[in-house]
Structures are given as structure tokens and as C-alpha cells.
Backbone as JSON, one array per atom type, in Angstrom:
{
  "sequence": "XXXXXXXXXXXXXXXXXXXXXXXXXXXXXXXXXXXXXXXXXXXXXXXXXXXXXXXXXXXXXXXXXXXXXXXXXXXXXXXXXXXXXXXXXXXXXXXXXXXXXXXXXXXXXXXXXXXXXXXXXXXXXXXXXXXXXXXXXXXXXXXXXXXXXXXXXXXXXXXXXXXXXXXXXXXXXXXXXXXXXXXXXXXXXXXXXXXXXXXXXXXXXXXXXXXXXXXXXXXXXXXXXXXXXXXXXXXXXXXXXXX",
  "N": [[13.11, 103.61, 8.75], [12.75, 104.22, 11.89], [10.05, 105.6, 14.08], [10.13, 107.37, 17.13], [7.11, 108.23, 19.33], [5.17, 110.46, 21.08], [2.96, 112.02, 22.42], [1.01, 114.75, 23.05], [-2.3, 115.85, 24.91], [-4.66, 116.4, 26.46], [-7.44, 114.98, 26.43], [-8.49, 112.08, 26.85], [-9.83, 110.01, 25.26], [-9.93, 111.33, 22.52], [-6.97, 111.05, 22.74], [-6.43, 108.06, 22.43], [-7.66, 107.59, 20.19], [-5.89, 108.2, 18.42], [-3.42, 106.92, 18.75], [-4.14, 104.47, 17.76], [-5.11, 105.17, 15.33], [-2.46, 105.52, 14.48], [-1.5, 102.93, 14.7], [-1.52, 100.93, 12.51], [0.58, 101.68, 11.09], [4.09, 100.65, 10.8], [6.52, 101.26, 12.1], [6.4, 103.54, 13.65], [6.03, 104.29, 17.01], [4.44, 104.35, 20.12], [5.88, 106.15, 22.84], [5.02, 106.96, 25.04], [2.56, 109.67, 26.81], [1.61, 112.74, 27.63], [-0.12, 115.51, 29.13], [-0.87, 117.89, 29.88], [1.26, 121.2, 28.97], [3.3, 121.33, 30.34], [4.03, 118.95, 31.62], [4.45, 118.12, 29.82], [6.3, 119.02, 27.98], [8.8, 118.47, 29.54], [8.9, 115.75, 29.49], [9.7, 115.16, 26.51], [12.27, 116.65, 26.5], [13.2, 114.81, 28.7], [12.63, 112.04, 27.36], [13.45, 112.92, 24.35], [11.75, 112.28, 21.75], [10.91, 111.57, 18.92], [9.41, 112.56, 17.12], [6.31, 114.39, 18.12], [3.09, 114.65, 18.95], [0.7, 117.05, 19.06], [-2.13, 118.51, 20.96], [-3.44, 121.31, 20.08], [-6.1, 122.32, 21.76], [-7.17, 124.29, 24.29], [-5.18, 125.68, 25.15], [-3.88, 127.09, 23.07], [-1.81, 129.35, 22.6], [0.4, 128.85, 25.02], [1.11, 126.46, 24.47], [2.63, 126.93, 21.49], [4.55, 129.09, 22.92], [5.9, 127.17, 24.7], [6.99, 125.43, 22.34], [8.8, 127.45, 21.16], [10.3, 127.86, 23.74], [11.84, 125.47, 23.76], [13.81, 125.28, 22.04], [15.55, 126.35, 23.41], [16.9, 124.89, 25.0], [17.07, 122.1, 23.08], [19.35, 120.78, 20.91], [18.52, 120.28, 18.16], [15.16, 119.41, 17.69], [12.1, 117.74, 17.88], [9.97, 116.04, 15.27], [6.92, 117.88, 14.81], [3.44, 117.72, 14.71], [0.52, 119.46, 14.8], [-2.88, 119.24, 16.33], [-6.74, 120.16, 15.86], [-9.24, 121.13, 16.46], [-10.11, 122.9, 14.41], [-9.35, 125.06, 11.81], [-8.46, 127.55, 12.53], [-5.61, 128.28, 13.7], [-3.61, 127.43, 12.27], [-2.01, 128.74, 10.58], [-0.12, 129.98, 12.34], [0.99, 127.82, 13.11], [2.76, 126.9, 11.14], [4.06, 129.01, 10.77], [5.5, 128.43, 13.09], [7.24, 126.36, 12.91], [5.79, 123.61, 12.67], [5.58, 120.37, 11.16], [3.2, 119.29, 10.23], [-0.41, 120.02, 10.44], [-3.06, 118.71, 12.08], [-6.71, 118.0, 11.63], [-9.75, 117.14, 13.6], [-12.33, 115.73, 14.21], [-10.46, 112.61, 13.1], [-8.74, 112.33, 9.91], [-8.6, 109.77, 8.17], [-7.31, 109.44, 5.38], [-5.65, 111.65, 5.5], [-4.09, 111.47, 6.9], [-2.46, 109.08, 6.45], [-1.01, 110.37, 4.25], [0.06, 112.4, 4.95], [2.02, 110.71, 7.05], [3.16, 109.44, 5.57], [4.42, 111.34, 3.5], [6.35, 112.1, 5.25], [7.91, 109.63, 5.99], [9.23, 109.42, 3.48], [10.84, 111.9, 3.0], [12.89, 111.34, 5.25], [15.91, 110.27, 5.86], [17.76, 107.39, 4.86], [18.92, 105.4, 7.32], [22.4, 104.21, 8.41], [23.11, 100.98, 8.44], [25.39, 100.63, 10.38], [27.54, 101.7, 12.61], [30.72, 103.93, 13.67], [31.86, 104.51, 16.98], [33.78, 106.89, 18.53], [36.03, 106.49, 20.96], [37.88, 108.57, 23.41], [41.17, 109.14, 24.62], [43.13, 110.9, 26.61], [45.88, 110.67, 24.7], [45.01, 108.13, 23.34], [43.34, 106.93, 21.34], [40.43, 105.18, 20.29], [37.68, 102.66, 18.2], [35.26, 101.62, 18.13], [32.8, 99.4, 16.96], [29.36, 100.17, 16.61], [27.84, 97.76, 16.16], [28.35, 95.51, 17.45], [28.28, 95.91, 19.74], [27.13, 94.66, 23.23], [26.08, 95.5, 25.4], [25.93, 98.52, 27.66], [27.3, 99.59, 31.14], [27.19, 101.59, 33.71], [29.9, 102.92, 35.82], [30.42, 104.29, 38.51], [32.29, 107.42, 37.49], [32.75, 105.85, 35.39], [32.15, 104.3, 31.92], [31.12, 101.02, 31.17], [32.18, 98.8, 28.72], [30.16, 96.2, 26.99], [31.53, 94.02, 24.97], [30.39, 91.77, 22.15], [32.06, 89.65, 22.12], [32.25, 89.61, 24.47], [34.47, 90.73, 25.34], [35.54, 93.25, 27.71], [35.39, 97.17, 27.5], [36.66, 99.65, 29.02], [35.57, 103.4, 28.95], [36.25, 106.18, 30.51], [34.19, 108.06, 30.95], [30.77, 109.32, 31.7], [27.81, 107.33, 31.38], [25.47, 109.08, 30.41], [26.84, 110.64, 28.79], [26.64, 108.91, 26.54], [24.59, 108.21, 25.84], [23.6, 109.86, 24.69], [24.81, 109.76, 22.41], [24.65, 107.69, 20.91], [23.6, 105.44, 18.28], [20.09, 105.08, 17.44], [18.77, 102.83, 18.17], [20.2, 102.02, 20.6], [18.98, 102.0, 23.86], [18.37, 103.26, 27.16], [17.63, 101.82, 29.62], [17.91, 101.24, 32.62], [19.3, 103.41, 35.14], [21.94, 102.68, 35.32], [22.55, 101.18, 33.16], [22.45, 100.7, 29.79], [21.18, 98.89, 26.76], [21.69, 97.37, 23.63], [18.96, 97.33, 21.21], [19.17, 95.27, 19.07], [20.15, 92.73, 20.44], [17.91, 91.88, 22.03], [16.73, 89.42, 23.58], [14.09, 88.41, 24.72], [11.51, 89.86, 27.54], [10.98, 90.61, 30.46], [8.31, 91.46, 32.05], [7.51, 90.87, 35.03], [10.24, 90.7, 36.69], [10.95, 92.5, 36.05], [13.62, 92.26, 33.91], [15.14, 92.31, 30.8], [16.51, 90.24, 29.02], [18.9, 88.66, 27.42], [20.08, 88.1, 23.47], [22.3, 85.31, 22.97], [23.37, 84.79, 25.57], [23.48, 84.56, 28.81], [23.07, 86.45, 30.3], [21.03, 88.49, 32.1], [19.13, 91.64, 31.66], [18.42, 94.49, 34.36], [15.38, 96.62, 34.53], [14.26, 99.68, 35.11], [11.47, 101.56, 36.86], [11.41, 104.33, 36.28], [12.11, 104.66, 33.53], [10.48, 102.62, 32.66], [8.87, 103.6, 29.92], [10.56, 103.55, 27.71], [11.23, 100.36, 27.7], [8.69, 99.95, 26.72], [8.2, 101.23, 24.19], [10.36, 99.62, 23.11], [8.98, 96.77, 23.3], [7.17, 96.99, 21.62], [8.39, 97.61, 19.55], [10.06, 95.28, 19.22], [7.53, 93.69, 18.83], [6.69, 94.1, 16.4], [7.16, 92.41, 13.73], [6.9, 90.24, 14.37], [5.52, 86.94, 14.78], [2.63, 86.27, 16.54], [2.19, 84.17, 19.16], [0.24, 84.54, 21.42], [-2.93, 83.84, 23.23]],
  "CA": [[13.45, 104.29, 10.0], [11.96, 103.93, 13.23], [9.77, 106.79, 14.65], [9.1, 106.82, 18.54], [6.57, 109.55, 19.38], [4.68, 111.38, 22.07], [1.27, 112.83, 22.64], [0.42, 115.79, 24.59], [-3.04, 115.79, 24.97], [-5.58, 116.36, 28.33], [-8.19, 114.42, 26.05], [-7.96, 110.66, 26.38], [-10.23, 109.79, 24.2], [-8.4, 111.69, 21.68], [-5.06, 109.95, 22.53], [-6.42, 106.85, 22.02], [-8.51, 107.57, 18.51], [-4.63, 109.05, 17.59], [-2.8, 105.55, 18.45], [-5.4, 103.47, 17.21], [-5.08, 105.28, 13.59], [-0.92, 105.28, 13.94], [-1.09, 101.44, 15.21], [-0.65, 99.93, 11.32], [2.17, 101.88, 10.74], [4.79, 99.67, 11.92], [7.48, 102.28, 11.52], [5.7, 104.36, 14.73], [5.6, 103.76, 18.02], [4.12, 105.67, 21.03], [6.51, 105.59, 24.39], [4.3, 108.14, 26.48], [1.96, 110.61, 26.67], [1.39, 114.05, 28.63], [-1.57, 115.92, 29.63], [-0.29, 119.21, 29.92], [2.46, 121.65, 28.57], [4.48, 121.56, 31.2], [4.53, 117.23, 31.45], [4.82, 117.33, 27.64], [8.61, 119.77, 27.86], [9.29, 117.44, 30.76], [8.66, 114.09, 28.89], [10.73, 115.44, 25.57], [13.64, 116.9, 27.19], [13.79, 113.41, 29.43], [12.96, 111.24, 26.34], [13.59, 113.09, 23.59], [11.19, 111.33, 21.01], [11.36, 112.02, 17.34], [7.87, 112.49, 16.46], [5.54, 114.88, 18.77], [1.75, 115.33, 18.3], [0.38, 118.29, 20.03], [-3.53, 119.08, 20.34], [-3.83, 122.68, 20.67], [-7.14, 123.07, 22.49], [-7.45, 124.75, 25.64], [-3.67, 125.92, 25.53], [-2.72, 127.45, 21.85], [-0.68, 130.55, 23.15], [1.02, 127.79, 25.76], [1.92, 125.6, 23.22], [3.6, 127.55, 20.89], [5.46, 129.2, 23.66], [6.45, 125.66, 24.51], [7.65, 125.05, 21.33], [10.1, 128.29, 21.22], [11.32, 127.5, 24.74], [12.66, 123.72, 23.6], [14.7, 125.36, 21.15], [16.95, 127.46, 24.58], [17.83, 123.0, 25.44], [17.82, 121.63, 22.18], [20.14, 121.1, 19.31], [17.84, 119.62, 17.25], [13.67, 120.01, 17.44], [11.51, 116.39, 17.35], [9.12, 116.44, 13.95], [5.7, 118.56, 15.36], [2.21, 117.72, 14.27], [-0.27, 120.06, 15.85], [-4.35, 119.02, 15.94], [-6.8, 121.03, 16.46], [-10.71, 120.85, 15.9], [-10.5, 123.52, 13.22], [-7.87, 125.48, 11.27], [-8.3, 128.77, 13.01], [-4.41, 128.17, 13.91], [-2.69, 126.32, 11.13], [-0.63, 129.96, 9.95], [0.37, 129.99, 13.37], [1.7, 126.67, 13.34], [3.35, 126.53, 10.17], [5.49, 129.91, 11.55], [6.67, 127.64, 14.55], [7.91, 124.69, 12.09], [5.22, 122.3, 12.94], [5.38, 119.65, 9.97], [1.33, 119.3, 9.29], [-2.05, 120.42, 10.86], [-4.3, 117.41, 11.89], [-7.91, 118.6, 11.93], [-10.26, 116.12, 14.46], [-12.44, 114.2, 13.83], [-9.05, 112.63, 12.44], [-9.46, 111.55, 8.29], [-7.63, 108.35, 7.51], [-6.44, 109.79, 4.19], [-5.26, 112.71, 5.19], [-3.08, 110.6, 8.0], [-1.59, 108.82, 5.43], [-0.59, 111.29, 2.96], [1.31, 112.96, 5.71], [2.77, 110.29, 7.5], [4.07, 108.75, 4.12], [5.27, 112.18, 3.09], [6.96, 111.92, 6.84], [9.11, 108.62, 5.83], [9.5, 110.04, 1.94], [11.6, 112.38, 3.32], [13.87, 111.15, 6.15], [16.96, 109.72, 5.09], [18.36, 106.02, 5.61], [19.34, 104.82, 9.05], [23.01, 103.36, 8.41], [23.6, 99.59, 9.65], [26.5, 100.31, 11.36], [28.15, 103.47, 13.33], [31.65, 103.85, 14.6], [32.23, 105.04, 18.33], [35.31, 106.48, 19.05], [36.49, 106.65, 22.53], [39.2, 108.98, 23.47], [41.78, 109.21, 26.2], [44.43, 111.96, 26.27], [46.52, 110.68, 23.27], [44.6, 107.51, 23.32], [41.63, 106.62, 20.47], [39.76, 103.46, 20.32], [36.95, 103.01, 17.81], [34.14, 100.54, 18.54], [31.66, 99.07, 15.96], [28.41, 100.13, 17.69], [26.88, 96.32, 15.98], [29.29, 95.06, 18.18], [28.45, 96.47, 21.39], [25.6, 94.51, 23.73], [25.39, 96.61, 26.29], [26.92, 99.57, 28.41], [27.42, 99.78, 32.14], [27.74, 102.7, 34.53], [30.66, 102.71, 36.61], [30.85, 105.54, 39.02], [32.23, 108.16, 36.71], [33.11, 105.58, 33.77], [31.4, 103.58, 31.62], [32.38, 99.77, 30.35], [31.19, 98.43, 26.83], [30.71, 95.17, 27.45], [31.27, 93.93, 23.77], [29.54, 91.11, 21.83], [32.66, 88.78, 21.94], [33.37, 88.69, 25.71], [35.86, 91.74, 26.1], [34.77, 94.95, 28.28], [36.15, 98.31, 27.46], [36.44, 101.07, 29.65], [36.14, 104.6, 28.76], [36.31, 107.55, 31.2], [32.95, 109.38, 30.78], [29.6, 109.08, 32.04], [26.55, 106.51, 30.84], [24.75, 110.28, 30.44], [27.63, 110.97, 27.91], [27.1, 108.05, 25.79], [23.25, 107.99, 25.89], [22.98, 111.08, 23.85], [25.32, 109.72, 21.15], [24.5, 106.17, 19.8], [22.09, 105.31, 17.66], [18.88, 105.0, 18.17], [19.16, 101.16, 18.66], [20.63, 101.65, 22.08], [18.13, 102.83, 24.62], [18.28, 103.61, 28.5], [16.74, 100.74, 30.51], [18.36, 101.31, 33.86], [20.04, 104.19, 35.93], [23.16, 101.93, 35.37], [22.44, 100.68, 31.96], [22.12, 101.35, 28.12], [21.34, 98.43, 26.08], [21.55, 97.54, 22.05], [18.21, 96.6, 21.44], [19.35, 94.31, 18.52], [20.63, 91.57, 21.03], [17.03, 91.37, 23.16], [15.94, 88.34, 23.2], [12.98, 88.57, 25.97], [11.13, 90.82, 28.05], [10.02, 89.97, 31.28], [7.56, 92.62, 33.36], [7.35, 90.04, 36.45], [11.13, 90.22, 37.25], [11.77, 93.52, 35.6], [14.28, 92.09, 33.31], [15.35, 91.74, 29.7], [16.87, 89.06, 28.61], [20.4, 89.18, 25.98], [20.48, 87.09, 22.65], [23.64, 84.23, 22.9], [24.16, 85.45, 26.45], [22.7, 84.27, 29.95], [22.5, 87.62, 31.01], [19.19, 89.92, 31.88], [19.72, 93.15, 32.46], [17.62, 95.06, 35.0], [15.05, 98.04, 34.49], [13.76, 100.72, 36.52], [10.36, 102.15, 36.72], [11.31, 105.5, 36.07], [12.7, 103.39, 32.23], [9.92, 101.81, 32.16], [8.43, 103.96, 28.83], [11.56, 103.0, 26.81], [10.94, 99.35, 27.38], [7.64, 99.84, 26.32], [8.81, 100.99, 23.46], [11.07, 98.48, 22.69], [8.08, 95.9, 23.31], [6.0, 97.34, 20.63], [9.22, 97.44, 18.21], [9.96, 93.69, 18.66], [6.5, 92.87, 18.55], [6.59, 94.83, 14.65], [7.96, 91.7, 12.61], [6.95, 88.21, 15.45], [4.15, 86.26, 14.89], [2.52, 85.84, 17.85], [1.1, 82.92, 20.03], [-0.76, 84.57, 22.39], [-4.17, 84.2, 23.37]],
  "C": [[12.28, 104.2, 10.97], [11.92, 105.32, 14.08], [9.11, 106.56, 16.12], [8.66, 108.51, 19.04], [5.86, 109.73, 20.75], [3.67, 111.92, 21.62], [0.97, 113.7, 23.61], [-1.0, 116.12, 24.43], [-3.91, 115.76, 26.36], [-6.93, 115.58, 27.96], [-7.71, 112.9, 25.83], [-8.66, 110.02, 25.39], [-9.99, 110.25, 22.87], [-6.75, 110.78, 21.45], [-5.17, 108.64, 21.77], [-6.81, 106.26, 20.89], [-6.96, 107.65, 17.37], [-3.96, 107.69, 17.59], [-3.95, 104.77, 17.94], [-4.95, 103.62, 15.41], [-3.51, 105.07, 13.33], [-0.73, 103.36, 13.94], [-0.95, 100.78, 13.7], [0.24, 100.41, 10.93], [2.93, 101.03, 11.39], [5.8, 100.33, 12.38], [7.22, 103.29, 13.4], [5.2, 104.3, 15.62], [5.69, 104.82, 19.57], [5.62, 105.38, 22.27], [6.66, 106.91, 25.28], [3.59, 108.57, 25.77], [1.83, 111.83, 27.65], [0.36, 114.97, 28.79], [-1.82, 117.64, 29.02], [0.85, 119.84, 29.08], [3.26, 121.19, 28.86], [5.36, 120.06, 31.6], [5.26, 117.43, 30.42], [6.57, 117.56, 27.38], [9.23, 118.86, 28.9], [9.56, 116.17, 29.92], [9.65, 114.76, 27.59], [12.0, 115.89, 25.86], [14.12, 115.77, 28.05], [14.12, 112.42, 28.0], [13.53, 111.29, 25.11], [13.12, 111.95, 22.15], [11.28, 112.15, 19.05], [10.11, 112.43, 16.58], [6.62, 112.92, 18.2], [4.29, 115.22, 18.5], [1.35, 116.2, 19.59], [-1.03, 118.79, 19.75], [-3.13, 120.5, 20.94], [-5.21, 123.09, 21.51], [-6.99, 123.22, 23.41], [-6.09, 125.84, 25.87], [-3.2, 126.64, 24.05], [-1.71, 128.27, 22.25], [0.49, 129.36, 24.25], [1.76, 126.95, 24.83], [2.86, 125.86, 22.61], [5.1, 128.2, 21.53], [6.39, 127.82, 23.87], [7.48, 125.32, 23.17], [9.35, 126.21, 20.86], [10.81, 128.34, 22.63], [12.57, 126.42, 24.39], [13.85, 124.32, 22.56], [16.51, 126.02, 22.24], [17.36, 125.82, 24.94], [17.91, 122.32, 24.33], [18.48, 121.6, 20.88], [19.12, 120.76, 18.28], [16.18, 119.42, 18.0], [12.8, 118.17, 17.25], [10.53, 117.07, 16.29], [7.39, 117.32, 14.83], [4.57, 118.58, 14.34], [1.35, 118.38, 15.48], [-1.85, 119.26, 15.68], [-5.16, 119.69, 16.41], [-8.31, 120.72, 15.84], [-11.16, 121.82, 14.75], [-9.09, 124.52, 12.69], [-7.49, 126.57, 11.38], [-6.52, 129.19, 13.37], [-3.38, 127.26, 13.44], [-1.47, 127.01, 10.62], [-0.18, 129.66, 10.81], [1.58, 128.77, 13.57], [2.47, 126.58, 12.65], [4.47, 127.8, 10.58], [6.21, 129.42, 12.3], [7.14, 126.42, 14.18], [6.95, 123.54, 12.4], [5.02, 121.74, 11.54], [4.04, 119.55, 9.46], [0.87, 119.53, 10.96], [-3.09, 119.35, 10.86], [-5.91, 118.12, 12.09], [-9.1, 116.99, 12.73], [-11.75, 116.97, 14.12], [-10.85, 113.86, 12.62], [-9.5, 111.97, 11.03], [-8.11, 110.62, 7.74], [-6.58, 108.82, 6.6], [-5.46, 110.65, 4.18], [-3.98, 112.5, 6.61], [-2.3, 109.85, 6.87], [-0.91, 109.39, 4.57], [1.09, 111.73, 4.05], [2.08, 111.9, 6.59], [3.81, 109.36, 6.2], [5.16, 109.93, 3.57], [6.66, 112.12, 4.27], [8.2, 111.37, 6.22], [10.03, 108.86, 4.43], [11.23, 110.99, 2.26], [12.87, 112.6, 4.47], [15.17, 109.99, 5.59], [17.21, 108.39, 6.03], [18.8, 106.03, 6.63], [20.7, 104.04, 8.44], [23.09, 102.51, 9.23], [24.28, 99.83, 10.9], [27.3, 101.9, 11.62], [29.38, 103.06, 14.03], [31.48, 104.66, 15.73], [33.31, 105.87, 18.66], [35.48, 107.34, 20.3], [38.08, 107.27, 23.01], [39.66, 109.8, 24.67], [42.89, 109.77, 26.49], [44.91, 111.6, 24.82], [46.01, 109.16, 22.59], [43.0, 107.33, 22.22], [41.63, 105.04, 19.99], [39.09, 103.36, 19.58], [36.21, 101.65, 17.66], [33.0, 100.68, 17.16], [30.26, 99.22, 16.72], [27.32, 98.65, 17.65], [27.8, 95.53, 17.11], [29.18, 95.15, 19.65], [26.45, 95.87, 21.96], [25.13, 95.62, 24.77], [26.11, 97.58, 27.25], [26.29, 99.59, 29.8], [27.95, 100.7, 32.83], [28.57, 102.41, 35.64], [31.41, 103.34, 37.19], [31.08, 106.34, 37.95], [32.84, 107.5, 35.08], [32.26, 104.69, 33.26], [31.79, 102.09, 30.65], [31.06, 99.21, 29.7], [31.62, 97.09, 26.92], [30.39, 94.62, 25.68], [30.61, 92.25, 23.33], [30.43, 89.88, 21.71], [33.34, 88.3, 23.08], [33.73, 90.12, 26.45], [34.87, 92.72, 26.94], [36.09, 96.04, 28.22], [35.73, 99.68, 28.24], [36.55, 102.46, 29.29], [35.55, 105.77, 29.99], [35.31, 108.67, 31.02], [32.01, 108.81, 31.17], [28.87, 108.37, 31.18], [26.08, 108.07, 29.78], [25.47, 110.38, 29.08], [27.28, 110.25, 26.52], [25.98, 107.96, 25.55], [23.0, 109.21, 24.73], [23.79, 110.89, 22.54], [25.44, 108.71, 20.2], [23.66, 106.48, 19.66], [21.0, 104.95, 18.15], [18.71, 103.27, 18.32], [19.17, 101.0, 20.17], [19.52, 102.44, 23.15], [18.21, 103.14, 25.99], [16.96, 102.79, 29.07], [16.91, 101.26, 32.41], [19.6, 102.97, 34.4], [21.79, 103.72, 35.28], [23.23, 101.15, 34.15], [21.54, 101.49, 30.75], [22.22, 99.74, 27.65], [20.8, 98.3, 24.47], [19.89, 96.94, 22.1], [18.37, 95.48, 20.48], [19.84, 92.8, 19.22], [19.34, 91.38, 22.15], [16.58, 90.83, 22.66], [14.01, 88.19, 23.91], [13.14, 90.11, 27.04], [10.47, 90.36, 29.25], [9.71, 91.34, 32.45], [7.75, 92.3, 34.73], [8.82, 90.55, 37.29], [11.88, 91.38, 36.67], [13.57, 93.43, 34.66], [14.18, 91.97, 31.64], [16.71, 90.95, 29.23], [17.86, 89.08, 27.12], [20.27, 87.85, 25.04], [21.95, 86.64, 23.18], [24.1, 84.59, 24.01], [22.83, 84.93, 27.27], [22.05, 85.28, 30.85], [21.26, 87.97, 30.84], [19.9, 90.96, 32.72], [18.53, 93.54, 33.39], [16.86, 96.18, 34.14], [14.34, 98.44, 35.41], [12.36, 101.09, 36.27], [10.27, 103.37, 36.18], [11.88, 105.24, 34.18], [11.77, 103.18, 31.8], [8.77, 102.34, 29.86], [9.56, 103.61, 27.31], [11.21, 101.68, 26.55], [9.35, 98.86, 27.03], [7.35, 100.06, 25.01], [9.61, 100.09, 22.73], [10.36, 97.3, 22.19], [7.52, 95.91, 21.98], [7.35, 97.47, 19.14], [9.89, 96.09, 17.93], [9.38, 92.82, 18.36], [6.32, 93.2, 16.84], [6.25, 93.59, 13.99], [7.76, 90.0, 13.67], [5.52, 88.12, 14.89], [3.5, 85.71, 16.32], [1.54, 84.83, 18.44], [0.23, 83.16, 21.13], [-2.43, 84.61, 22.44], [-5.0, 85.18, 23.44]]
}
């Protein structure tokens, strides 16, 4: 399973000691960071990432609050690692569900233990997910391996599928973004695509580029942390030729 995480941190040198030690996981990939509280509930409620690290200094009382606000918007909680230069607030943390207590200077071993326990315990990712799309007395049910990419279209959205056809169903992009798998991601205002069918990535021309298909889709700037993401999860498993 594939973990994409978040950093709230006002220390960059910190942030960057924290990706640095996640970067051989392959499994774990950043797509943002936030400074503040108030970015950080901003950036998780936009991205909703699955994996949050949170330094507590300067802010513990903030934080925590933070953490029992997110629960009044969401159904479900991303995993919470707090860090903290000493363990004066580790009870604290472990009352507000945070999964582990990093102590900084960060210790290799003690990064491993817990991010292994992490994957130990999250259950398989199935291949394949049905859809089903339904229209007064009308149900449809879409293979989501099947589907390259989704298009917003005024208030409906068409699935343009992997053999040609496009299917329309009667609900918002917005609708449909919060219920496929994590595969499909939000590139564009006006697009969702699978990421299993990207072939290329191009920054210059703000496009990516569809396996067995001529198409590129567009992305947006305000996107752009998803396909940054993406980058760093197709780079996992390539060998690469660059200089």
C-alpha cells in the first residue's frame, strides 16, 4: 500500500532531515508541507493525505486542538505521528490517537520499527473496485481498472473508459473524487485521472500524457502537489537515465 503524507512543520531543516530519512521507503511519499496549524487543517481537508507528521514545538495546545477539530469534517482521521524534541508530551498524544512519538534528533531504528509496524498493520489494497453509478431506477457498474480518466461536465461527469466508450453519470467530479481508489487522483478543476494509464509527465506544457492513447490531460497549479506525487510514485519502480 501506498502512503502519501504531509508535514506540518515551521522548521525546514527539520522537514527536510524527515524526507530524507522516509526517502528509501518506497511505499511513502510526501505531496506537501505546512508551516503552521492553520495551513496544515487547510492542506488535509483539501488533500486529505493518509499519513500526517506533526512537530509539536512552539504550538502543542494548537495542535492537539487541531487534531479534535478534524474530527467535526472528517469521517475518517489520516495516521498521526507527532515529534517533538523530548517526551514531555507523548501521554498527551497517545490520548488524541496519534500512532507513535518521534523524538528529534530523529534515530534511524526507531523510524523503522514504526514505519514497518505502520505497513504490518494496514490491510491489502484490492486490484480492482466496482463503481456503481445510479440513475432513478437505472444502475451501471464500472470496473474502476477500466476507467482512464473522468471529465467534468457542468453538473455531470463522463468516464471516459479504457476501450473508447464514455459514460455519463449525473453527479459532480467532487462526488466521484472522494470515492475511487486511491489510484485516481485530481489533476485538473475538470479532471480526475487513473494514475495506472500515465505514461509521461511533462512540467513545460503542464500535461500528462495517457498510456495507448494520444491524449494529455491538462493540470492546474492549484493540482500541482498531487502530480508531484504521482512523479515520485512512478519514479518508485523506473530506472532512470538522467543525468
Amino acid at each position: 500500500m501506498d502512503f502519501k503524507y504531509t508535514i506540518i512543520d515551521s522548521d525546514a531543516t527539520s522537514n527536510l532531515q524527515l524526507q530524507h530519512h522516509l526517502e528509501e521507503y518506497g511505499d511513502f511519499f510526501c505531496i506537501g508541507h505546512a508551516k503552521n496549524r492553520e495551513d496544515g487543517m487547510n492542506f488535509i481537508l483539501k488533500h486529505n493525505p493518509d499519513l500526517v507528521f506533526i512537530n509539536l514545538t512552539g504550538s502543542v495546545d494548537g495542535y492537539f486542538h487541531m487534531v479534535s477539530e478534524l474530527h467535526q469534517y472528517m469521517k475518517k482521521l489520516p495516521i498521526l505521528i507527532a515529534i517533538s524534541k523530548n517526551k514531555q508530551h507523548a501521554y498527551e498524544a497517545i490520548k488524541n490517537n496519534f500512532f507513535d512519538y518521534w523524538l528529534t534528533p530523529y534515530n534511524e531504528f526507531d523510524i523503522r520499527k514504526s514505519l514497518l509496524r505502520l505497513q504490518k498493520q494496514m490491510p491489502e489494497e484490492k486490484s480492482s473496485q466496482t463503481l456503481c453509478l445510479k440513475s432513478y431506477n437505472d444502475f451501471r457498474y464500472l470496473d474502476t481498472d477500466e476507467i482512464l480518466y473522468l471529465k467534468a461536465d457542468n453538473n455531470a461527469t463522463d468516464f471516459i473508459m479504457k476501450d473508447g466508450s464514455i459514460i455519463t453519470a449525473f453527479k459532480t467530479l467532487k462526488t466521484f473524487e472522494e470515492r475511487l481508489p486511491k489510484n485516481f487522483i485530481r489533476v485538473h478543476q475538470s479532471y480526475i485521472l487513473n494514475t495506472e494509464y500515465v505514461s509521461g509527465i511533462n512540467y513545460g506544457k503542464s500535461v500528462c500524457a495517457l498510456k495507448s492513447s494520444k491524449q494529455q490531460l491538462p493540470f492546474s497549479k492549484s493540482y500541482r502537489d498531487n502530480v508531484d506525487g504521482l512523479k515520485k510514485a512512478l519514479s518508485k519502480n523506473t530506472i532512470s537515465a538522467l543525468n
